[in-house]
C-alpha positions in Angstrom: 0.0 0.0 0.0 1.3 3.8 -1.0 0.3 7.2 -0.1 1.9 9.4 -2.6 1.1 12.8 -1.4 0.9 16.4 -3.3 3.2 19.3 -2.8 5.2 18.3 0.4 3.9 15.9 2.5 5.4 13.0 3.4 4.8 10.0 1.2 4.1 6.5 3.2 4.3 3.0 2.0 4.4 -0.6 3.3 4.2 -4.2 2.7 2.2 -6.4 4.8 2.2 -10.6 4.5 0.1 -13.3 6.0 -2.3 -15.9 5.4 -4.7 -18.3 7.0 -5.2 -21.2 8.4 -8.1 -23.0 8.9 -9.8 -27.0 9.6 -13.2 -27.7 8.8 -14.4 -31.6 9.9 -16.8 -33.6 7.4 -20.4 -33.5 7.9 -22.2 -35.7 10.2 -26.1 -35.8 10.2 -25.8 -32.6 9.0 -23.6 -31.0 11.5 -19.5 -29.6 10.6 -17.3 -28.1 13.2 -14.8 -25.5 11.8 -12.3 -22.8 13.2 -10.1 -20.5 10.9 -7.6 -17.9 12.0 -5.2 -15.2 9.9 -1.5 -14.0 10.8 0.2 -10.8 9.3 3.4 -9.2 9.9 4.8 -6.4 8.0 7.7 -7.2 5.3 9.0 -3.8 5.1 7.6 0.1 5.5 8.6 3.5 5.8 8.4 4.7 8.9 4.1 5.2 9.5 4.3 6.4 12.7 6.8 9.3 11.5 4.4 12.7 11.5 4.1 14.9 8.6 6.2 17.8 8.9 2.9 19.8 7.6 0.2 18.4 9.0 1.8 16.6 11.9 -0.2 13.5 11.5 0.8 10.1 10.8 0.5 7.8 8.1 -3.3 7.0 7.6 -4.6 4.0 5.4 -1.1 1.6 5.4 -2.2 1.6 9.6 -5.2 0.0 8.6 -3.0 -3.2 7.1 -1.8 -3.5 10.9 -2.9 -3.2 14.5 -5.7 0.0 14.1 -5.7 0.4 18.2 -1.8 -0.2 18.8 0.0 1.6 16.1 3.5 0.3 17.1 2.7 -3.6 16.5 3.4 -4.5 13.2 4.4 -8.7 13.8 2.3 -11.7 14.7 -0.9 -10.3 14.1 -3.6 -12.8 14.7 -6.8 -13.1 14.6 -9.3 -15.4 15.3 -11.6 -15.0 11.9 -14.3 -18.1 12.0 -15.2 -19.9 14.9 -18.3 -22.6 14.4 
């Protein structure tokens, strides 16, 4: 993800990576049991939490890849997504 910004503001960019994992068992009499979780961690970034010499904000939409409450975890995100 990129933030290329006019005039100048500070561009931001980063590079997240995961995946998920998930087991599902068969059917039986019309019942399945299944969890599924995702992991992320960040393969490389400018620095997001740097502020804008302008604006003094930080970097907005490449947070959102990450933690969105604790903007200095960027590894071993995980997350329980299904659950049934």
């Amino acid at each position: 993800m990129t933030t290329l910004n006019q005039d100048d503001l500070k561009d931001y960019y980063t590079n997240a990576i995961g995946g998920t994992i998930s087991f599902k068992t068969k059917r039986y009499k019309g019942f399945e049991l299944g969890v599924k979780g995702i992991f992320t961690y960040r393969g490389f970034a400018s620095g997001l939490n740097e502020s804008d010499g302008i604006t003094g904000r930080v970097a907005k939409w490449e947070h959102k890849l990450y933690d969105v409450n604790d903007f200095n975890n960027f590894n071993d995100l995980d997350r329980l997504e299904k659950l049934y």
